[in-house]
C-alpha positions as CSV (number, residue, x, y, z in Angstrom):
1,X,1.4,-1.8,6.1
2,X,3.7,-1.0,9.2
3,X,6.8,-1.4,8.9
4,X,9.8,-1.5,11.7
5,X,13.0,0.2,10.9
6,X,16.4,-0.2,11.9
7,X,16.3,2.9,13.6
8,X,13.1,1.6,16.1
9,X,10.7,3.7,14.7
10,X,7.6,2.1,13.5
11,X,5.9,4.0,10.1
12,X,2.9,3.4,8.2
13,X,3.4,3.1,4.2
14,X,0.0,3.9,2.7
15,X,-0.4,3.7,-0.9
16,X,-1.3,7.4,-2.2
17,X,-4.7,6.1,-4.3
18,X,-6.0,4.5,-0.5
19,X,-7.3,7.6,2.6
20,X,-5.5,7.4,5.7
21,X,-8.3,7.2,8.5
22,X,-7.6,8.6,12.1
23,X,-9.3,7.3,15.2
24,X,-8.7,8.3,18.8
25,X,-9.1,5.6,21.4
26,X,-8.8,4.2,24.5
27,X,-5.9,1.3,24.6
28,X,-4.4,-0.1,28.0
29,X,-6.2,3.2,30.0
30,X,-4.3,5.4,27.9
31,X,-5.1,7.3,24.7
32,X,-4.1,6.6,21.8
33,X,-4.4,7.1,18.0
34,X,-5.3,4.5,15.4
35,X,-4.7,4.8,11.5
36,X,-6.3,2.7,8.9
37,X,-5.9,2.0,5.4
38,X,-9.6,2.9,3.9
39,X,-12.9,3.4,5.3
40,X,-13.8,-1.0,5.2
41,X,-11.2,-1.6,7.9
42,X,-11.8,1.6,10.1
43,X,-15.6,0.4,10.0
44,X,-14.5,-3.2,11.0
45,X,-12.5,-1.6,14.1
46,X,-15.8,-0.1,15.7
47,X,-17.5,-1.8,18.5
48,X,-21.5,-1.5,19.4
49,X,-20.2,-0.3,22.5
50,X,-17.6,2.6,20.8
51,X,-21.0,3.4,18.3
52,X,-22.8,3.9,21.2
53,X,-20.6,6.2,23.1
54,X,-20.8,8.4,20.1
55,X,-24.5,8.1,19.5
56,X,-24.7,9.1,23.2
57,X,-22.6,12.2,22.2
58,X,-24.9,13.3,19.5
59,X,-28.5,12.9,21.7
60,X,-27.1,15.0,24.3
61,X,-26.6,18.2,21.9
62,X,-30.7,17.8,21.6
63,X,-30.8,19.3,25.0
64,X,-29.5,22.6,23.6
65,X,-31.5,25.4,22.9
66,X,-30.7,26.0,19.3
67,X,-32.7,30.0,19.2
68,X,-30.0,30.7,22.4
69,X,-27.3,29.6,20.4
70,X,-27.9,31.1,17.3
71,X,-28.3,34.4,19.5
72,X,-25.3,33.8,21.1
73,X,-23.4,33.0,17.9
74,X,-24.8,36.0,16.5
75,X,-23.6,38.6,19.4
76,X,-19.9,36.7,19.5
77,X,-20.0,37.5,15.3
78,X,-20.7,41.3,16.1
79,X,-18.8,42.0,18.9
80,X,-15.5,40.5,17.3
81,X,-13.5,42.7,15.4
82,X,-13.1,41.5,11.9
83,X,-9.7,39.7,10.2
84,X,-8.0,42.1,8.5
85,X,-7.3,41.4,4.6
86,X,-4.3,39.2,3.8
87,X,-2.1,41.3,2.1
88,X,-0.4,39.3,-0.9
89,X,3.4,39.0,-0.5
């Protein structure tokens, strides 16, 4: 539920048992971020047009070279010096 407060604000009052769902969009030719209250009404907000666009998204990472990568991935994780231990305070 939004709400509008004295102060001008505008807040979103989500009941703890119900996921918060973030979505970033295009509104107006500006981006922007939409929340909403469960899966059901995210799902509702999508568009053939916005499933699509991320299908698109997906198909073009079948252009990759997956045996590159994995090399690649594999030199980074050798040549980068390891995280020291997180000494407990």
């Amino acid at each position: 539920m939004q709400a509008h407060h004295p102060s001008g604000h505008h807040s979103l009052t989500v009941r703890d048992d119900r996921p918060l769902i973030e979505m970033a969009a295009r509104g107006d030719g500006r981006d922007v971020t939409c929340y909403f209250e469960g899966e059901d009404a995210a799902d509702t907000s999508l568009t053939p047009a916005a499933i699509a666009e991320a299908l698109g998204a997906i198909g073009s990472w079948s252009e990759l070279d997956w045996h590159d990568m994995v090399r690649a991935l594999d030199r980074i994780r050798h040549e980068s010096r390891p995280t020291p231990p997180i000494e407990p305070s």
